[in-house]
N, C-alpha and C positions, 0 to 999 in steps of 0.2 A: 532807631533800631537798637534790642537792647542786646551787648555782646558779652557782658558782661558771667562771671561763673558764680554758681552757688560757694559760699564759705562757711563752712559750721563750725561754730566755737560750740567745744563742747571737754569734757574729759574722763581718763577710765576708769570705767566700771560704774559709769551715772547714765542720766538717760539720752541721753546723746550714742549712748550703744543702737536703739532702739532706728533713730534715724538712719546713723550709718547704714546699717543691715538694711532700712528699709531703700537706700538709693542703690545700695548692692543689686537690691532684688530689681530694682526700675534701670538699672544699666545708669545712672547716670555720674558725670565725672564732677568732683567738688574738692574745694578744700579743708584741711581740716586746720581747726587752730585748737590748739590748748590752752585753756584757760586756768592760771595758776590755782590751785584748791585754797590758798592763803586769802584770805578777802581783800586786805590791803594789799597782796600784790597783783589781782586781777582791777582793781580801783586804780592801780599805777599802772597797768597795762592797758589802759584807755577802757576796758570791758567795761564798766560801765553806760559806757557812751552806746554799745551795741545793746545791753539789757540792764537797763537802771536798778531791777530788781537784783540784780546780780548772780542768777540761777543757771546754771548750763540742762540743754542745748538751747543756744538761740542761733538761728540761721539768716544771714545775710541774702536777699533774695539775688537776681541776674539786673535787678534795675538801678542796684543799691539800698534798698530799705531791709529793713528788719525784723524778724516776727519772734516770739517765743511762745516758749509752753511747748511741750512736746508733741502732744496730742495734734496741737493745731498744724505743726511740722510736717506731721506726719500723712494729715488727711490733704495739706495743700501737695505734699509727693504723689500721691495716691490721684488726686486730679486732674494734676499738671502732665502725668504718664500714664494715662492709662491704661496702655498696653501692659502694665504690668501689674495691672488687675489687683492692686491693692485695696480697693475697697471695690462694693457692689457699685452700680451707677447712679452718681446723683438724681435723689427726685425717687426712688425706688422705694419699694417697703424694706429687701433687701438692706439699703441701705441705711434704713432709719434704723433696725436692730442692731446692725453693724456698730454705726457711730453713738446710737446707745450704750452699747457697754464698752466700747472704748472710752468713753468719758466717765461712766463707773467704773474705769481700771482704773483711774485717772486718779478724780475726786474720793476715791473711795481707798483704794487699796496705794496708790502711790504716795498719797497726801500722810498716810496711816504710817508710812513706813520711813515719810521725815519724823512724823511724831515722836518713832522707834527708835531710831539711830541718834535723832538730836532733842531729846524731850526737856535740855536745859532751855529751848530757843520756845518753849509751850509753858511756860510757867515762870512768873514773878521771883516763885520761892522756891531756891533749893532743896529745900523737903522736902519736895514733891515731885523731884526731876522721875524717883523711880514709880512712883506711882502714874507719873503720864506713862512714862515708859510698858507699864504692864497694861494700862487701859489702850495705849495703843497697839502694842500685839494684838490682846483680844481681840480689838477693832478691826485689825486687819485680816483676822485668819476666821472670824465671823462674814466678812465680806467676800473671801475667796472660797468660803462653803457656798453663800449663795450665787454667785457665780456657776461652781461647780455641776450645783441643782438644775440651773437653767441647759446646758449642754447635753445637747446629743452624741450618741455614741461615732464619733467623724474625726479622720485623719486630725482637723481644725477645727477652732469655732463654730464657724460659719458652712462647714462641708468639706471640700478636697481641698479648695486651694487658700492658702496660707497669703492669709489678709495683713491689716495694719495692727489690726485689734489680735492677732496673734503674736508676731511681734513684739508691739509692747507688752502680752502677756510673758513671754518666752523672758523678756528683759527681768521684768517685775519678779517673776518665780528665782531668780538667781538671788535674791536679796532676804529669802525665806529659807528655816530648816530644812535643807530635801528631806530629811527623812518624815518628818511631820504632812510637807505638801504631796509624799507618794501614799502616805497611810490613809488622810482623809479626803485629796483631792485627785484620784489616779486621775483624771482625763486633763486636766488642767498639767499636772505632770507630762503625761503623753505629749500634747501639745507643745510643750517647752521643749521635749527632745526632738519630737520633729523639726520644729525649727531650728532649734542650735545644730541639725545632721545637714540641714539643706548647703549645699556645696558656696552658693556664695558667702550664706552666713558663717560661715564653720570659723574659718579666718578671723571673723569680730568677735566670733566667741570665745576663744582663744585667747584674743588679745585683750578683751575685757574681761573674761570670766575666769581664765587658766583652764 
């Protein structure tokens, strides 16, 4: 029998927001660990040993084992409870569009936004740190237009109720201009304050966002 609690190493203002929020929304009780932002001192804090890659969040399941990447976090939450209706129900069409563009948040606009933040870690040559830096702006506010195109006029994404793929949209949009994401993406905006107002979230946004 496994008795074991979920344990998410993760820290703030990274995507590990994304999680917390999402087990807020599924009622479920976990731990949190912080993992140092220093890399050698998360390498001497055994983290490693949880994600060799050394990325936050990775989640320690209830059996002992360990998974990472956010995305994938997120949809085994969304499975694991489904009374908390985090995703449509596997096997659905529903949910094939769902976890469709949660993986172009993913691959697309989150992957964009390391590029942004750390574009010494994309390039050999320091000459070039600012040049990735501008091609990945572009990148990334070229993929949160088409995003944008694809969405219906709804509370969410997906309709009224506030998904996975919302979520981590809500997470992702804090790391962008507001005033640039309210000018050419209002709905993608809307959606972000939806979620940061909903009552369990409000607290993690808060504490991650100010």
């Amino acid at each position: 029998m496994i008795s074991g609690r979920y344990r998410l190493y993760g820290r703030n203002a990274t995507g590990s927001a994304a999680v917390e929020a999402a087990f807020a929304e599924a009622g479920v009780d976990y731990d949190l660990v912080d993992v140092p932002r220093n890399a050698g001192e998360a390498a001497a804090a055994g983290y490693l040993a949880v994600n060799p890659r050394g990325q936050v969040p990775a989640l320690v399941l209830p059996d002992g084992t360990a998974i990472a990447e956010g995305t994938a976090i997120l949809l085994h939450i969304a499975d694991a409870f489904p009374a908390s209706r985090l995703a449509p129900p596997p096997g659905s069409f529903a949910r094939a569009h769902h976890d469709r563009w949660l993986l172009f948040l993913q691959a697309n606009i989150y992957e964009g936004e390391l590029r942004r933040y750390y574009p010494d870690r994309y390039t050999a040559d320091p000459v070039c740190t600012e040049n990735v830096r501008a091609a990945a702006e572009d990148y990334v506010k070229r993929h949160y237009a088409l995003f944008e195109a694809a969405l219906s006029p709804a509370p969410f994404a997906f309709g009224a109720e506030a998904t996975a793929a919302d979520i981590y949209l809500w997470m992702l949009v804090q790391w962008i201009d507001r005033d640039w994401i309210s000018a050419h993406c209002p709905k993608i905006a809307a959606i972000a304050d939806a979620v940061a107002a909903r009552p369990l979230i409000t607290p993690i946004h808060r504490r991650h966002f100010g």
